[in-house]
KOLKE-619478 format. One record per residue (C-alpha): residue number from 1; y, x, z. Coordinates in nm, 2 decimals. Example, Ala and Ser with C-alpha at 12.3 -4.5 7.8 and 13.67 -1.06 7.14 Angstrom:
# KOLKE-619478
[1, [-0.45, 1.23, 0.78]]
[2, [-0.11, 1.37, 0.71]]
END
This chain:
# KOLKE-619478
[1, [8.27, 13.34, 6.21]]
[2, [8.17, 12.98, 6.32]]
[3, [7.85, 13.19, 6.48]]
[4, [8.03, 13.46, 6.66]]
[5, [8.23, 13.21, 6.83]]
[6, [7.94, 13.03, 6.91]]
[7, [7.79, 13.34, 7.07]]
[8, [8.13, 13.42, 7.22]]
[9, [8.14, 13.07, 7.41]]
[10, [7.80, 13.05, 7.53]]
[11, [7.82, 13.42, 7.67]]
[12, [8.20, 13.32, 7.83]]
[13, [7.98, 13.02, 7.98]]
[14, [7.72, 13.23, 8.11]]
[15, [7.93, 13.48, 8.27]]
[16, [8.14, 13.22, 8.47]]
[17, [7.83, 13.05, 8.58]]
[18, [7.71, 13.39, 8.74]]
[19, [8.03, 13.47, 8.86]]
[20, [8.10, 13.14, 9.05]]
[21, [7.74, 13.12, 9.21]]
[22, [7.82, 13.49, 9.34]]
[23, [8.16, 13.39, 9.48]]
[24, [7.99, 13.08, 9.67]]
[25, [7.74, 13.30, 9.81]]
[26, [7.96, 13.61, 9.91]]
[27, [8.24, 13.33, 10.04]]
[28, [7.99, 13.21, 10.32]]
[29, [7.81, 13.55, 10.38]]
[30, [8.16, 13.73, 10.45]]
[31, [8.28, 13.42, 10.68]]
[32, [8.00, 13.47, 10.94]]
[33, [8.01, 13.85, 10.90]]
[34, [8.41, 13.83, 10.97]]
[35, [8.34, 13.61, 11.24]]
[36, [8.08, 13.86, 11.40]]
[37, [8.34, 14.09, 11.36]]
[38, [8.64, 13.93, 11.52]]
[39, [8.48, 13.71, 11.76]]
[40, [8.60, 13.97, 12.04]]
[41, [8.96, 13.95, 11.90]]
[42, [8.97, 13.55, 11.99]]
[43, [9.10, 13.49, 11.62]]
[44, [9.07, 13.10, 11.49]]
[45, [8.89, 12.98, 11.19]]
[46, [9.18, 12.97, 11.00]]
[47, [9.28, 13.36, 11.07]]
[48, [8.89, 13.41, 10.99]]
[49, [8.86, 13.22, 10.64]]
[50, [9.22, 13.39, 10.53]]
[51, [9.07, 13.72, 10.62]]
[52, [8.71, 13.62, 10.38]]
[53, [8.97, 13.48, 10.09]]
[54, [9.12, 13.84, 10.09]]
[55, [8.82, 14.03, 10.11]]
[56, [8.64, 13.82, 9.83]]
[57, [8.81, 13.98, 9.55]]
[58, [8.76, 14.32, 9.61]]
[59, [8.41, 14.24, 9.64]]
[60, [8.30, 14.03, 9.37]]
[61, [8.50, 14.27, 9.14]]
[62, [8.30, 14.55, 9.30]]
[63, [7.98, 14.36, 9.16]]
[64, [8.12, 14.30, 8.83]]
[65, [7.90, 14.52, 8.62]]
[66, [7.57, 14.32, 8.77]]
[67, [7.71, 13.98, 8.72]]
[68, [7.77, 14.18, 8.35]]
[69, [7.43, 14.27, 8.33]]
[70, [7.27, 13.91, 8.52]]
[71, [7.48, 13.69, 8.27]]
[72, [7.38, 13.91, 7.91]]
[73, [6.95, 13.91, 8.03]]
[74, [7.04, 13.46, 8.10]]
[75, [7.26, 13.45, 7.76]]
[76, [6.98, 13.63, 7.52]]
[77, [6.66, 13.48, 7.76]]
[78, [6.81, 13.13, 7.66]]
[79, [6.88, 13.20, 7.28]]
[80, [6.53, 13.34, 7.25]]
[81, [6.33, 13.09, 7.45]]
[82, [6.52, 12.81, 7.20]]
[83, [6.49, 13.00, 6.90]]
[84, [6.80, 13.04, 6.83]]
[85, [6.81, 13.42, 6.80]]
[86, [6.53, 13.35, 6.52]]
[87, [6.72, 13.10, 6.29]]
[88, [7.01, 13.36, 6.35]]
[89, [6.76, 13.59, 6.20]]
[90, [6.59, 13.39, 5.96]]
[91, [6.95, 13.28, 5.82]]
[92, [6.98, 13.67, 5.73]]
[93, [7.21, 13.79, 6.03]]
[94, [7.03, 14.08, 6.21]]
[95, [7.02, 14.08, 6.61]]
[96, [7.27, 14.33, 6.62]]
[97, [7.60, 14.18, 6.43]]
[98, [7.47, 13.87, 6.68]]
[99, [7.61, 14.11, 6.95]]
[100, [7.89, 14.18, 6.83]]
[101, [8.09, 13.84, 6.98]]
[102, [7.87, 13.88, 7.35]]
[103, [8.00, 14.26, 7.36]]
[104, [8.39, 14.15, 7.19]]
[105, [8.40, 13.92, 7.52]]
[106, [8.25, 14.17, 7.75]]
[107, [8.52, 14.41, 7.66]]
[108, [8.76, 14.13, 7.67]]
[109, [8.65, 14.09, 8.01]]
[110, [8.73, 14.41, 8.15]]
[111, [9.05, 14.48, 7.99]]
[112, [9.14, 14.13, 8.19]]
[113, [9.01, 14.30, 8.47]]
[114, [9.19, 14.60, 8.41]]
[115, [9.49, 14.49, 8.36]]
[116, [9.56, 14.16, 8.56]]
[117, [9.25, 14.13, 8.83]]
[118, [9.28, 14.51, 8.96]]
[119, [9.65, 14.46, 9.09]]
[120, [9.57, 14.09, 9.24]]
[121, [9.22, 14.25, 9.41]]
[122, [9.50, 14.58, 9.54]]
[123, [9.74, 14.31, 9.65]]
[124, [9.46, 14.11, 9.83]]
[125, [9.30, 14.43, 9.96]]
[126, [9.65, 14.54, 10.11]]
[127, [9.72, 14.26, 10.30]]
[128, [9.34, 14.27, 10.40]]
[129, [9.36, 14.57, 10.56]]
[130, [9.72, 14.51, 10.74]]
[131, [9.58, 14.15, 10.89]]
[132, [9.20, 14.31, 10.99]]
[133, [9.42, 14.63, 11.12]]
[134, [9.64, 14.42, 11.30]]
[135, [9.35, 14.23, 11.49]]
[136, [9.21, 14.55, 11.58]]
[137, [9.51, 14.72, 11.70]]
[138, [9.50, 14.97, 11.43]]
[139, [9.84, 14.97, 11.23]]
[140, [9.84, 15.21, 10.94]]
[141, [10.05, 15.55, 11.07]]
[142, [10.13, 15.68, 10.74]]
[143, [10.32, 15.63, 10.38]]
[144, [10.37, 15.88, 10.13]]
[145, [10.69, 15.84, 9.93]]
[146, [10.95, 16.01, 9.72]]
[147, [11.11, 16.19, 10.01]]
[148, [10.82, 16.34, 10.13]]
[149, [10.56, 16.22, 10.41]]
[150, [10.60, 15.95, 10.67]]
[151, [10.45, 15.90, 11.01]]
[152, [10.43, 15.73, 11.32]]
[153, [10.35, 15.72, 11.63]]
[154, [10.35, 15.54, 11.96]]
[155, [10.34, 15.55, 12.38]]
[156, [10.42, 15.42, 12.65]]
[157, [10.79, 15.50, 12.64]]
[158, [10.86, 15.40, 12.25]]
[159, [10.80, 15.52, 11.92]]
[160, [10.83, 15.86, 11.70]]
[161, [10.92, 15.86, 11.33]]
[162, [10.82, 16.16, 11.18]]
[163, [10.92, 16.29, 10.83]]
[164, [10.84, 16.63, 10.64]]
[165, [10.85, 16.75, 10.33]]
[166, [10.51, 16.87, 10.30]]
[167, [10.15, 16.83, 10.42]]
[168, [9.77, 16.98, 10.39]]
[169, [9.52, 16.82, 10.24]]
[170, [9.43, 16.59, 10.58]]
[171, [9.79, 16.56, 10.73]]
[172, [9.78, 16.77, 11.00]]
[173, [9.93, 17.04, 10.96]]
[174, [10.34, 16.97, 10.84]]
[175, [10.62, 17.16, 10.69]]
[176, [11.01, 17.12, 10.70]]
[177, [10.94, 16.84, 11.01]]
[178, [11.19, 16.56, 11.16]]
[179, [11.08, 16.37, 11.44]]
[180, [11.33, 16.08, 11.55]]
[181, [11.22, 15.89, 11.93]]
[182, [11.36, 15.60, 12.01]]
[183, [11.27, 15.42, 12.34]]
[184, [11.19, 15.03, 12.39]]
[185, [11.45, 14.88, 12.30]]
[186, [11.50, 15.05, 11.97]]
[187, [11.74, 15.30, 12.01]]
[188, [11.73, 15.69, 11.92]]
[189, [11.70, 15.92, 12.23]]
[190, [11.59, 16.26, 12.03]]
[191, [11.58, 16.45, 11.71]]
[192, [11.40, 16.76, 11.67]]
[193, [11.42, 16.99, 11.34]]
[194, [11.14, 17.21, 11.31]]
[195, [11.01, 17.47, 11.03]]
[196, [10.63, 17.34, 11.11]]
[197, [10.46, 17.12, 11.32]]
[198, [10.06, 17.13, 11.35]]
[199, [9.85, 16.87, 11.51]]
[200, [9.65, 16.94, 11.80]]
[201, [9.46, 16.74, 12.06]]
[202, [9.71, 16.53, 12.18]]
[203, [10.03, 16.75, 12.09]]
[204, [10.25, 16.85, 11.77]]
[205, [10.25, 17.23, 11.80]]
[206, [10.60, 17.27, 11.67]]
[207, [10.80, 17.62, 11.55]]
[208, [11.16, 17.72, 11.51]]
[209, [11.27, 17.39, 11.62]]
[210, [11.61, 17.24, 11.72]]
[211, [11.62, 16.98, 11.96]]
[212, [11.93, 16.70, 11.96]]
[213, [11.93, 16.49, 12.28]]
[214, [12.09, 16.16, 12.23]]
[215, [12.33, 16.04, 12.57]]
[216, [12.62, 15.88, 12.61]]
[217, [12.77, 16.18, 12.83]]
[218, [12.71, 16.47, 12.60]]
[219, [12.79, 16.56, 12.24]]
[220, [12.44, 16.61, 12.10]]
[221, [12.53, 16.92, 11.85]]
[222, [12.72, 17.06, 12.21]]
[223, [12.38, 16.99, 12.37]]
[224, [12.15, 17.08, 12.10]]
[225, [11.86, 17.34, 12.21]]
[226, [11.69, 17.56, 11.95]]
[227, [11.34, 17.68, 12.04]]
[228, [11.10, 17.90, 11.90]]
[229, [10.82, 17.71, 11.99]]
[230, [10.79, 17.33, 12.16]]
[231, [10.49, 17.12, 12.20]]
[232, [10.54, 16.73, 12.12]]
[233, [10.32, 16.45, 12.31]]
[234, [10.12, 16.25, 12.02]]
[235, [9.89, 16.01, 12.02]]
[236, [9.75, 16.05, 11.68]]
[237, [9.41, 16.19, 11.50]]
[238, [9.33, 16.35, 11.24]]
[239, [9.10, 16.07, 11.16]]
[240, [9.37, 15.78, 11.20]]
[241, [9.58, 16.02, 10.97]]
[242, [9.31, 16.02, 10.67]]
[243, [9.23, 15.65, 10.75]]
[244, [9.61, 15.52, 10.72]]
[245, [9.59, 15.62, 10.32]]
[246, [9.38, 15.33, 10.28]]
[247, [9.13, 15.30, 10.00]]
[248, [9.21, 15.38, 9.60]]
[249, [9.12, 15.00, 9.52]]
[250, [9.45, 14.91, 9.74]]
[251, [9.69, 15.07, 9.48]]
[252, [9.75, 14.84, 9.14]]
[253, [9.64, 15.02, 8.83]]
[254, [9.98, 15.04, 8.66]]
[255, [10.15, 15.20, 9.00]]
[256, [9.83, 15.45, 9.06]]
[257, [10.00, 15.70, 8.81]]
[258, [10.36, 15.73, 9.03]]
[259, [10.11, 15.75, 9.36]]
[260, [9.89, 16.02, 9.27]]
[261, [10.22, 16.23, 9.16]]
[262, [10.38, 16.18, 9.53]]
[263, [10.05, 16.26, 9.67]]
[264, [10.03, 16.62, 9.51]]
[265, [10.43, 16.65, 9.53]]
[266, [10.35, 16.61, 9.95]]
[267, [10.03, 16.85, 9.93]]
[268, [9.77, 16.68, 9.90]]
[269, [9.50, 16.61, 9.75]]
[270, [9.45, 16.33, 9.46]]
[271, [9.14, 16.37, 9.33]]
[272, [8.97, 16.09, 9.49]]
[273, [9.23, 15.81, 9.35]]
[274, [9.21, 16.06, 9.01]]
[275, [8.86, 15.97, 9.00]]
[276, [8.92, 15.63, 9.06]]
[277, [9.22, 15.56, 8.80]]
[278, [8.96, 15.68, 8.53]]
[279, [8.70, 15.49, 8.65]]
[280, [8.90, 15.19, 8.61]]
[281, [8.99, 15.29, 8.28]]
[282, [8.64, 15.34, 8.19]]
[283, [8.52, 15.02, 8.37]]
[284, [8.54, 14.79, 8.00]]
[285, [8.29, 15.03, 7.83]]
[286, [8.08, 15.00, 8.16]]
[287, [8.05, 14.61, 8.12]]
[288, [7.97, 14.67, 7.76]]
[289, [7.72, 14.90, 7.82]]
[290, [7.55, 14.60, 8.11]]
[291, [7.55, 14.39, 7.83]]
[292, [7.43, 14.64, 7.58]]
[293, [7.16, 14.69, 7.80]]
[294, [7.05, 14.36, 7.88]]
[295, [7.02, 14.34, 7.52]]
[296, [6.83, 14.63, 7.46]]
[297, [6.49, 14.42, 7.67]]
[298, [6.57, 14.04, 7.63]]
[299, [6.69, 14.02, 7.25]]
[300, [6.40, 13.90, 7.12]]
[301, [6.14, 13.65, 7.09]]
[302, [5.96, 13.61, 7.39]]
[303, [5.62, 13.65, 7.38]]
[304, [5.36, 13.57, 7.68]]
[305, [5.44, 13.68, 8.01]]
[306, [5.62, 14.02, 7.87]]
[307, [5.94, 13.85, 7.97]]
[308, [5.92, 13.89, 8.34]]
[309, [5.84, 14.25, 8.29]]
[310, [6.14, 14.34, 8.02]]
[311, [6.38, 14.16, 8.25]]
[312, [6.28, 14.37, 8.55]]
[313, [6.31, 14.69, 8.34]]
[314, [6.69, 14.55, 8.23]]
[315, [6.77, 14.51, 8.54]]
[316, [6.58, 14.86, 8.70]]
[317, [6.79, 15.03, 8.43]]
[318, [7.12, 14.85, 8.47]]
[319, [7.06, 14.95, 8.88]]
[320, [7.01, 15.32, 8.79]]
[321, [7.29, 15.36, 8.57]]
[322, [7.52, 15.20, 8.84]]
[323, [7.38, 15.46, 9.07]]
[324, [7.44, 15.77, 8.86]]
[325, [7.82, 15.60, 8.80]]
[326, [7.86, 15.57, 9.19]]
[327, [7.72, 15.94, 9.23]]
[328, [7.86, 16.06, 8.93]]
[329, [8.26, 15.91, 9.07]]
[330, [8.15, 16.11, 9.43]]
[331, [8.11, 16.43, 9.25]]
[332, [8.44, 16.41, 9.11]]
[333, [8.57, 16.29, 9.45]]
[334, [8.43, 16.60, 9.62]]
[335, [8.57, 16.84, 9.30]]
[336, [8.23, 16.92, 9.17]]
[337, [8.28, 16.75, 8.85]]
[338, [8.61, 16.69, 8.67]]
[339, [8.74, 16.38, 8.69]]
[340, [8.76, 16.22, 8.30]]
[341, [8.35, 16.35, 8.35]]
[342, [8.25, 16.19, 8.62]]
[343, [8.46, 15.84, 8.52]]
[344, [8.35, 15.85, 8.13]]
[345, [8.02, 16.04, 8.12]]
[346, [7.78, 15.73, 8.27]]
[347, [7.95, 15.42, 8.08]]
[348, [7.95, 15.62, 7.75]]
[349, [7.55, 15.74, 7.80]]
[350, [7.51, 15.41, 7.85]]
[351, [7.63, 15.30, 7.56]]
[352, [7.43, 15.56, 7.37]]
[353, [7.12, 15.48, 7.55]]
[354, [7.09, 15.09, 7.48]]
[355, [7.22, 15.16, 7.16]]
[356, [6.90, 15.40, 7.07]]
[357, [6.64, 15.12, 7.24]]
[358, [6.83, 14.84, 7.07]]
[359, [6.78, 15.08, 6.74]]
[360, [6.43, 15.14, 6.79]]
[361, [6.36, 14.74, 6.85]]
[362, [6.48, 14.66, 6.49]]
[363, [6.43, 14.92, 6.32]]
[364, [6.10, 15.07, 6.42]]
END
């Protein structure tokens, strides 16, 4: 027990080391690349190093399976190069119950991950996106919720709310559709009912619509028009429509459930934040498969210059099965593979592959 913990604290160690020489280096690589990118929007230092403190989460725990992988090849290099790994041995503990406290903490790791540091990295990522939208003029238009599908849009003479019940897959094309203008000062001016409304360039196409004009003079229900067509000014795309549902990584873990239900109870389609929810799932059996890997070449005693060779092979490997996992997660985004496949299919082949090298190393 005294030697698991041992394990466990140098591993802990290890992976905090990594991790905080990764932050450092992504903190002052994403300042001058948010600079560069805001330097037309005349937005201070401060606004700048806010916008880098947000962003640095998402990324760093985008990396997380290579500082994984980079802290298991330093953790076994170092007990190997000191021998430890050998008295371990030679005390009559094989190589592979050493493991178990290095892959306890690994797993450890990414439930922590899971469960606390994926809703910090959506909250951080949320407001990211609002602040870098808001410098760039790009407010999101849309929000899905439990009555239906919201939008909005702007112009020169105020703004449009619009509502429906239903969508297609991309947004453009709306059913049981309310659009509420109000002018510039914030007051209603028109309501307009309408079976369907489909997006075109630069117009709603609506059908059976009724039209409520709100002035002083008239009652609006006296006034009110029904039409059996009516095109409606709009300013939006179908490409600012797709864009305002932001990434998968913005939504916390524990409310992607409830999200993906209103998606598909609004038409459309969730099998890219699907993927995603089982990805994250899946992500503490992908950090114990980096570890397992980095295992697989650097647990053992180092012998000439082989080291340098088996640590680019850990690492070659390690890059290739992130690879397949990315690839793998766009299958399932496109609908070409189901999505518990495409999340749990690379971390657990993973698994079985380090486990067969690791195998064949101590057993023969």
């Amino acid at each position: 027990m005294i030697l698991h913990r041992y394990f466990a604290r140098r591993f802990l160690t290890t992976f905090l080391g990594v991790l905080a020489v990764f932050f450092i280096i992504m903190m002052f690589l994403d300042i001058v690349e948010q600079l560069r990118r805001y330097a037309s929007a005349d937005a201070g230092f401060g606004a700048i190093f806010t916008l880098t403190l947000l962003n640095i989460p998402q990324g760093v725990y985008r990396i997380l399976p290579l500082i994984m992988i980079l802290s298991a090849i330093a953790l076994f290099l170092n007990l190997s190069r000191s021998s430890e790994m050998v008295v371990t041995r030679a005390a009559g503990r094989s190589a592979l119950r050493a493991l178990n406290a290095p892959l306890l903490v690994a797993l450890m790791i990414g439930l922590l991950a899971v469960g606390i540091i994926n809703p910090i990295v959506a909250s951080t990522s949320k407001e990211y996106e609002a602040r870098s939208g808001a410098l760039r003029g790009n407010d999101s238009v849309l929000a899905i919720g439990s009555s239906g599908l919201w939008l909005r849009q702007g112009g020169d003479t105020g703004q449009t709310v619009i509502q429906a019940q239903s969508a297609n897959l991309d947004g453009t094309a709306l059913s049981e559709v309310t659009f509420i203008s109000f002018d510039t000062d914030g007051r209603p001016t028109r309501r307009i009912n309408a079976v369907t409304a489909k997006l075109r360039p630069g117009f709603w196409a609506l059908s059976d619509a009724k039209i409520w004009l709100f002035e002083d003079e008239a009652t609006p229900e006296a006034a009110a028009q029904l039409l059996a067509a009516v095109d409606i000014p709009s300013t939006l795309t179908p490409d600012q429509i797709r864009d305002s549902f932001g990434t998968p990584s913005s939504i916390p873990i524990w409310e992607l459930p409830a999200f993906i239900e209103r998606l598909r109870k609004a038409g459309f389609s969730a099998q890219r934040h699907l993927v995603w929810f089982h990805s994250e799932i899946a992500l503490p059996f992908f950090l114990v498969a980096m570890v397992m890997i980095g295992a697989a070449f650097t647990l053992r005693h180092q012998r000439g210059g082989r080291t340098g060779l088996m640590v680019m092979f850990a690492i070659l490997l390690a890059f290739v099965i992130y690879f397949i996992r990315n690839f793998a997660q766009l299958l399932g985004e496109n609908g070409q593979l189901p999505a518990v496949l495409a999340a749990w299919a690379p971390p657990l082949a993973a698994i079985g592959l380090s486990w067969g090298i690791l195998l064949h190393n101590e057993d023969g």
